[in-house]
N, C-alpha and C positions, 0 to 999 in steps of 0.2 A: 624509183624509191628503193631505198636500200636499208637494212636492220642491221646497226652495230651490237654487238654485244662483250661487255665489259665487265670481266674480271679483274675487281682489286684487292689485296692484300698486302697483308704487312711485310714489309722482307723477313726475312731469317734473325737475320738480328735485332731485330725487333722484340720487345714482350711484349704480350699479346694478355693483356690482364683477362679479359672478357672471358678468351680460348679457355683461360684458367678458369676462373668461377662455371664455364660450362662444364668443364671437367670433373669440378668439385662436386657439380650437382647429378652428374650422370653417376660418379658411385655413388652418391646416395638413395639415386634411384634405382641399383643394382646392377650397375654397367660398369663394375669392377676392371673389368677388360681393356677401358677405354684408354690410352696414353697418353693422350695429347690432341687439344682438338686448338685450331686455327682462325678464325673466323675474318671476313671481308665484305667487301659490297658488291655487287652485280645490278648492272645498268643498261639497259634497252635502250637507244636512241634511233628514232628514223631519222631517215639523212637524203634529202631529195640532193641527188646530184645526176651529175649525166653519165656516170659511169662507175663501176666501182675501185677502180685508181683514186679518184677524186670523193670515194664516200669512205677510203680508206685514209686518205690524209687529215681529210675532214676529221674524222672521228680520231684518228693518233694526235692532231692538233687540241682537238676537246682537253683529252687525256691529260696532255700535258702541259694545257694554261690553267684547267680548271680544277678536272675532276681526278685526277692524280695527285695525291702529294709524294712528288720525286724522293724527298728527303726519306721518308719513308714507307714508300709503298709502293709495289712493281704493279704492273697488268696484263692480261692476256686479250687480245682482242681482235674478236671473227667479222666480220663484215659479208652482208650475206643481200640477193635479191628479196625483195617484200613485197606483197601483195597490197 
C-alpha cells in the first residue's frame, strides 16, 4: 500500500481571489506584514499497487485526468510506503 500526497495550486498567472480576501482579512486582523497569501488543495490518496513506480504513475495519472485542472493548476506529488 502506498500514500500519495498532492499539492495543488494555482499557477503564477493565475488570480487567486481567495489568496486575496485572506489577505484583506489578515490586516484587519493585524497581520499588516502579510503580502500575499496563495491558497490550493492537498489530497491523501492510498493507492494499493505492487510497487511504488506503479503507485507513482497511478497517482500522476489521477492528477491529470481528474484531480488537476492542467489549464490552470500545477502539483507537487510525493508518493511514499503506508502502513
Amino acid at each position: 500500500m502506498y500514500l500519495a500526497r498532492i499539492a495543488i495550486r494555482l499557477k503564477p498567472s493565475i488570480q487567486d481571489p481567495q489568496g486575496l480576501a485572506i489577505v484583506h482579512a489578515l490586516h484587519e486582523l493585524g497581520f499588516s506584514s502579510t503580502e500575499s497569501v496563495r491558497m490550493g488543495k492537498y489530497a491523501e490518496v492510498k493507492i494499493n499497487a505492487p510497487d511504488k513506480a506503479a503507485a507513482e504513475k497511478a497517482a500522476k495519472d489521477m492528477c491529470e485526468k481528474l484531480l488537476v485542472n492542467s489549464v490552470m493548476e500545477v502539483y507537487d506529488l510525493t508518493v511514499e510506503e503506508s502502513r
